[in-house]
Residue frames as a rotation matrix with the C-alpha (Angstrom) as fourth column:
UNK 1
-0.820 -0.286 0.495 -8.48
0.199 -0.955 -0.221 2.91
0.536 -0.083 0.840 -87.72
UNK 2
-0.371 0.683 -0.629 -10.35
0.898 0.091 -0.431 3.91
-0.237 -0.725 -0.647 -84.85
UNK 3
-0.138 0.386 0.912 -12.93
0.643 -0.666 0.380 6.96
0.754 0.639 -0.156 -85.63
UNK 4
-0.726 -0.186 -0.662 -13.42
0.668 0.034 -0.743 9.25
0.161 -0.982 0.100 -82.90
UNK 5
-0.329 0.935 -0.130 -16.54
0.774 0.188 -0.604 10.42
-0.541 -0.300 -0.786 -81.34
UNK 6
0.108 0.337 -0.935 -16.60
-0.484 -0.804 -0.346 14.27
-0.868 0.490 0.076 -83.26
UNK 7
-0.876 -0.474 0.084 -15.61
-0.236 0.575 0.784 11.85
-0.420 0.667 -0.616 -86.44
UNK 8
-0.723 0.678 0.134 -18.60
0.690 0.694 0.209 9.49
0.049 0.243 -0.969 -86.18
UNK 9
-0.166 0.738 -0.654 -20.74
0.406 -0.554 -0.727 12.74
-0.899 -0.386 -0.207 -85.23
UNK 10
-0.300 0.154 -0.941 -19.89
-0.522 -0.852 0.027 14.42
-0.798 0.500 0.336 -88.44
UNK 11
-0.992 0.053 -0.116 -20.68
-0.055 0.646 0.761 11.19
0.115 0.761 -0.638 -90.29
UNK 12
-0.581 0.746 -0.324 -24.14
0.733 0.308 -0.607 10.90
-0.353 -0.590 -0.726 -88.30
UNK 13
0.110 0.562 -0.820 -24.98
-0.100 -0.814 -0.572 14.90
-0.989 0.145 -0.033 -89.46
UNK 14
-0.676 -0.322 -0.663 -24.07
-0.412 -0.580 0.702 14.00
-0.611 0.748 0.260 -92.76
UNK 15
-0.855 0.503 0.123 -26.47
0.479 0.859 -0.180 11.46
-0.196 -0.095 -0.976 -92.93
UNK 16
-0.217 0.819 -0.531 -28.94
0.813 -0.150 -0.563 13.33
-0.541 -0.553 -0.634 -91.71
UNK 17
-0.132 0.312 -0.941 -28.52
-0.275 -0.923 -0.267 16.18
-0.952 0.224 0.208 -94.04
UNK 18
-0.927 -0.070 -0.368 -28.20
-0.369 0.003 0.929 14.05
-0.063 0.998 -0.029 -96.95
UNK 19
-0.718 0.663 -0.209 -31.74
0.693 0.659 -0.292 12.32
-0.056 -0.355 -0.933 -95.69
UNK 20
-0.210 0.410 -0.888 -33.04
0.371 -0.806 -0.460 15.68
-0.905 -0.426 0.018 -95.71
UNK 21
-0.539 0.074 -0.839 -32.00
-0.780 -0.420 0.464 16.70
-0.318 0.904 0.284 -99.39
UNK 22
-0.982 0.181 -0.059 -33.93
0.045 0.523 0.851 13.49
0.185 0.833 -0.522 -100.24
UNK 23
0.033 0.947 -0.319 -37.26
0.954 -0.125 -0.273 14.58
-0.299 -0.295 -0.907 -98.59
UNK 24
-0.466 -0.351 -0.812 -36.58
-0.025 -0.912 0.409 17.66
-0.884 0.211 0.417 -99.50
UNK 25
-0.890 0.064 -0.452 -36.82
-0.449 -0.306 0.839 17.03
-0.085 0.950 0.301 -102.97
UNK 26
-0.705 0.705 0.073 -39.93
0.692 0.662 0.289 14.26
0.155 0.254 -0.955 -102.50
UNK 27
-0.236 0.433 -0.870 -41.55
0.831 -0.374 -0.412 16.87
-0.503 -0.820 -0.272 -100.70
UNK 28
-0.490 -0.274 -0.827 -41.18
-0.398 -0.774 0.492 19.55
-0.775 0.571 0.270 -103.64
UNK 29
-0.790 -0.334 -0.515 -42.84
-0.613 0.400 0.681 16.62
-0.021 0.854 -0.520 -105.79
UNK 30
-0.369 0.763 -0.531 -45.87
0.572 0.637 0.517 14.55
0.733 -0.113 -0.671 -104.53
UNK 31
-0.482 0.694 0.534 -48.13
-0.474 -0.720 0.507 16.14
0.736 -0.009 0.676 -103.16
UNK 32
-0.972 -0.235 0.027 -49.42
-0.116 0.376 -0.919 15.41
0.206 -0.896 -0.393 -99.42
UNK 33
0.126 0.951 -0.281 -52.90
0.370 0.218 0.903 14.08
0.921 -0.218 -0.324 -98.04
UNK 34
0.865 0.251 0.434 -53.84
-0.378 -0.242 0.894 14.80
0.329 -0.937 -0.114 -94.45
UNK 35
0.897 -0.433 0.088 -50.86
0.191 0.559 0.807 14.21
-0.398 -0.707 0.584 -91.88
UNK 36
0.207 -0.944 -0.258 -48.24
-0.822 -0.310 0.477 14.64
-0.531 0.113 -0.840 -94.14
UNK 37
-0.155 -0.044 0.987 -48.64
0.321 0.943 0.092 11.49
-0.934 0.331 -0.132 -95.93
UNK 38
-0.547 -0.827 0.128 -47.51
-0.188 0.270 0.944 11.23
-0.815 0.493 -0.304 -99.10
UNK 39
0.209 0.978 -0.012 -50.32
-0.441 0.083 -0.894 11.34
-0.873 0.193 0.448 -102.21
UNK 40
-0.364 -0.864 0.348 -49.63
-0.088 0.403 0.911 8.96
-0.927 0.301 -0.222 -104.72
UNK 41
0.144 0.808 0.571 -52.83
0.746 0.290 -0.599 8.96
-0.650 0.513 -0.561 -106.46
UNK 42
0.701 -0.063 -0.711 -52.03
-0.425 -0.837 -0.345 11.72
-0.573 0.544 -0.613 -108.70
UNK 43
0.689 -0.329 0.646 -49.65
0.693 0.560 -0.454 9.46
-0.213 0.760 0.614 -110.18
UNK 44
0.870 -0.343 -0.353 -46.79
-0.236 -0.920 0.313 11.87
-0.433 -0.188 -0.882 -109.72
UNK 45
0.787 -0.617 0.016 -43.71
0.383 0.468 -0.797 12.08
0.484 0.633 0.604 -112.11
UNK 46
0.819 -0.573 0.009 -40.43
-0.237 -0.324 0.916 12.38
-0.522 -0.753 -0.401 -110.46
UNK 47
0.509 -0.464 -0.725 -37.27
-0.788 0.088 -0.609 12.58
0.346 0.882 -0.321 -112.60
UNK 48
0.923 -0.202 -0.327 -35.50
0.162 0.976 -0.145 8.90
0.348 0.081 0.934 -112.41
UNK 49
0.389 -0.892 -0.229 -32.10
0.694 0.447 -0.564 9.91
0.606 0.060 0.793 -112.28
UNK 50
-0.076 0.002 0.997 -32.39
-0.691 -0.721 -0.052 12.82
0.719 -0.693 0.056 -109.83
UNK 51
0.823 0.424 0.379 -34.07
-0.559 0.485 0.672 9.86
0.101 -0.765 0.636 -107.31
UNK 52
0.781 -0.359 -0.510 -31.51
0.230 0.926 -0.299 7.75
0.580 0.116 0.806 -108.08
UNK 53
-0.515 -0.845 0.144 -28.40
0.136 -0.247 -0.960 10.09
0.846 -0.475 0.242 -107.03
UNK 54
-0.198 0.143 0.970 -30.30
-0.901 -0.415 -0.123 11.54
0.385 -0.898 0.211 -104.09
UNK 55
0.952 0.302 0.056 -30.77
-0.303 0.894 0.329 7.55
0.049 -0.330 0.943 -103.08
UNK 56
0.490 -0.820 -0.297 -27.24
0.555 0.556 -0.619 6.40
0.672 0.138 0.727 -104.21
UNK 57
-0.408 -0.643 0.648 -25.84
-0.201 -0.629 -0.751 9.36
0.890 -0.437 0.128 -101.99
UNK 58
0.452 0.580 0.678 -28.29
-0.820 -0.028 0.572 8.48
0.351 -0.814 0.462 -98.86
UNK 59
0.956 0.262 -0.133 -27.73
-0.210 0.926 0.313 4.77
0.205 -0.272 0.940 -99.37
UNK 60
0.453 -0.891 -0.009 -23.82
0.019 0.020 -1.000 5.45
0.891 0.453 0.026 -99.89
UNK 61
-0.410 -0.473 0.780 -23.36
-0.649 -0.450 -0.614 7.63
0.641 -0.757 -0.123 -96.60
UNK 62
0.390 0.878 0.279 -25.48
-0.908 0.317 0.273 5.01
0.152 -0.360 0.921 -94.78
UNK 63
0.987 -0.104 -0.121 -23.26
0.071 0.965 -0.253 2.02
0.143 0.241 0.960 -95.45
UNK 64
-0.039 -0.990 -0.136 -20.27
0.344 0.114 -0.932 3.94
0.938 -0.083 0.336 -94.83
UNK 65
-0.002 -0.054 0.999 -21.39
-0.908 -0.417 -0.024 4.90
0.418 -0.907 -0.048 -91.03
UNK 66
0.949 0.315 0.015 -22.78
-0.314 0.937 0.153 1.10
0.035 -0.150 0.988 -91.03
UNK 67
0.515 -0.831 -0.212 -18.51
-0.016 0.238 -0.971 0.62
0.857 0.503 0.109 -91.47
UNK 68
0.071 -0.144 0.987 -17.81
-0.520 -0.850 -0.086 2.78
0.851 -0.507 -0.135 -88.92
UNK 69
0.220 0.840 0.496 -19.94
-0.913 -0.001 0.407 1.32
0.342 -0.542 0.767 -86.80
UNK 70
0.961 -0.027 0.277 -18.92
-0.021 0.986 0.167 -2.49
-0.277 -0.166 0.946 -86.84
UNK 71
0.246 -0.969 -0.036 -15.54
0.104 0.063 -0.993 -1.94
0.964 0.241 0.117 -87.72
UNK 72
-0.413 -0.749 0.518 -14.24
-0.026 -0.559 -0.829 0.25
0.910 -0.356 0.211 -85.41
UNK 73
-0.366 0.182 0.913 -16.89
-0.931 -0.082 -0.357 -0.08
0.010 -0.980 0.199 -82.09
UNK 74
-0.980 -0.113 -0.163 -17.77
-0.128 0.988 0.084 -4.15
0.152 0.103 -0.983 -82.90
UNK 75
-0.272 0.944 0.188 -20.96
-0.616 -0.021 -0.787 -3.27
-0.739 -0.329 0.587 -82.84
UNK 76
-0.675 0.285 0.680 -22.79
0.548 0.812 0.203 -6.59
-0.494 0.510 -0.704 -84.74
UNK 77
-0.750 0.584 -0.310 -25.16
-0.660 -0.692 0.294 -5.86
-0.042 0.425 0.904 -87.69
């Protein structure tokens, strides 16, 4: 099944918003040095199974554009 280009677009923004709810939420959590860089030294607790879905959903939609992608436009991983 070929995907077509508004298809692969809405797979691309979903990405991108689920990529968002995980910074989103790091960003609400750890606390930032200069730049924007991440502070870890505080030693910052972050609930386990919150990271996990907001990973398992990133890593999910990620692997299913990565489908997309080499399936349907032979593009080689």
């Amino acid at each position: 099944m070929l995907f077509s280009r508004d298809d692969v677009q809405r797979e691309v923004d979903n990405l991108i918003k689920i990529r968002n709810e995980f910074y989103n939420y790091l960003d609400q959590n750890i606390p930032k040095k200069d730049f924007n860089i991440y502070d870890f030294s505080t030693k910052p607790t972050l609930d386990a199974e919150e990271v996990y879905q907001l990973f398992f959903k990133l890593d999910y939609q990620a692997r299913k554009l990565r489908g997309i992608l080499v399936n349907d436009y032979k593009l080689k991983p």
